[in-house]
C-alpha positions, 0 to 999 in steps of 0.5 A, a space after each residue: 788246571 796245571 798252569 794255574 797249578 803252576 802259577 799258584 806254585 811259583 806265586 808262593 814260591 815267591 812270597 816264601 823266598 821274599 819272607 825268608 829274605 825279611 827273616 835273614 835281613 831282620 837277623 843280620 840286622 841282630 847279628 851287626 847290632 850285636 857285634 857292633 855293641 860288643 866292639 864298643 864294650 872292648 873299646 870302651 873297656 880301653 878307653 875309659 881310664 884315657 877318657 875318664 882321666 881327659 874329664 878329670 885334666 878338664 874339670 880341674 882346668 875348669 875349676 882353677 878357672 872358676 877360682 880366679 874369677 871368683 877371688 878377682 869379682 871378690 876383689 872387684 866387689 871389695 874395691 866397689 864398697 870401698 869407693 861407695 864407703 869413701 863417698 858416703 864418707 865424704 858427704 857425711 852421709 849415713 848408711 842405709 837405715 835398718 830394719 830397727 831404726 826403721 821400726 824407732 823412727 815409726 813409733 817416734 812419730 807415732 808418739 809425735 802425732 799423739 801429743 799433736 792430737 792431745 794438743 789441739 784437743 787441749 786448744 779446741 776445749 780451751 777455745 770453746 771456754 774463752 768463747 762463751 764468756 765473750 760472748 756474755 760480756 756484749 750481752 751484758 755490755 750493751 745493756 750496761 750502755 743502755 743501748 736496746 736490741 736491734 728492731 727485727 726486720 721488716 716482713 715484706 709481702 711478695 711482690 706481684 708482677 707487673 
């Protein structure tokens, strides 16, 4: 019994000294984490007026940058309507149609189609009166002349085959 005793001892032994050694490494681990973050805060509390003014020196570098580029594609855009305005100049062409002129010119055509419409209604009611006297005067024409009616045709009866 005294060597299971012993074993069982040694075992826990074991177990106990391995757990210990997680413990002591979990708070190493802490302790480093701790001091680590506490020399960044010192460096950091150096170093932020060089890095902030380093961010400062890029942005303006960054923003005399982003000026010339935008007055030179101003200038670039300015030249770009100038030639279109000179071309449209040349072949006498109009500008663009606005969003009014558009609207005129569509109630223009409607005017338009309206007085063609009145237009042909005024022919066809026209046509249909010149029409009916027309035909009146054959009427009257062929019994002035003394000529009859034509003779109705001839019914024929259906053939069969033969």
């Amino acid at each position: 019994m005294s060597d299971d005793k012993v074993d069982k001892n040694k075992v826990t032994d074991k177990a106990g000294e391995i757990a210990r050694n997680i413990w002591l490494a979990g708070v190493g681990a802490y302790g480093r984490a701790v001091d680590e973050a506490q020399d960044r805060m010192e460096k950091a509390g150096v170093e932020t007026p060089k890095l902030f003014r380093d961010l400062v020196k890029a942005g303006a570098a960054l923003e005399d940058e982003a000026r010339r580029g935008l007055s030179s594609s101003r200038s670039a855009r300015a030249s770009v309507e100038e030639r279109i305005h000179r071309v449209r100049e040349s072949f006498q062409l109009q500008l663009p149609a606005r969003g009014e002129d558009l609207l005129a010119l569509h109630e223009k055509i409607d005017r338009l189609s309206q007085k063609v419409d009145d237009l042909s209604s005024a022919l066809a009611v026209q046509g249909s009166r010149t029409r009916k006297p027309a035909a009146r005067k054959k009427a009257t024409t062929r019994k002035a002349t003394g000529k009859s009616k034509p003779a109705p045709a001839r019914k024929t009866s259906p053939r069969k085959p033969t």
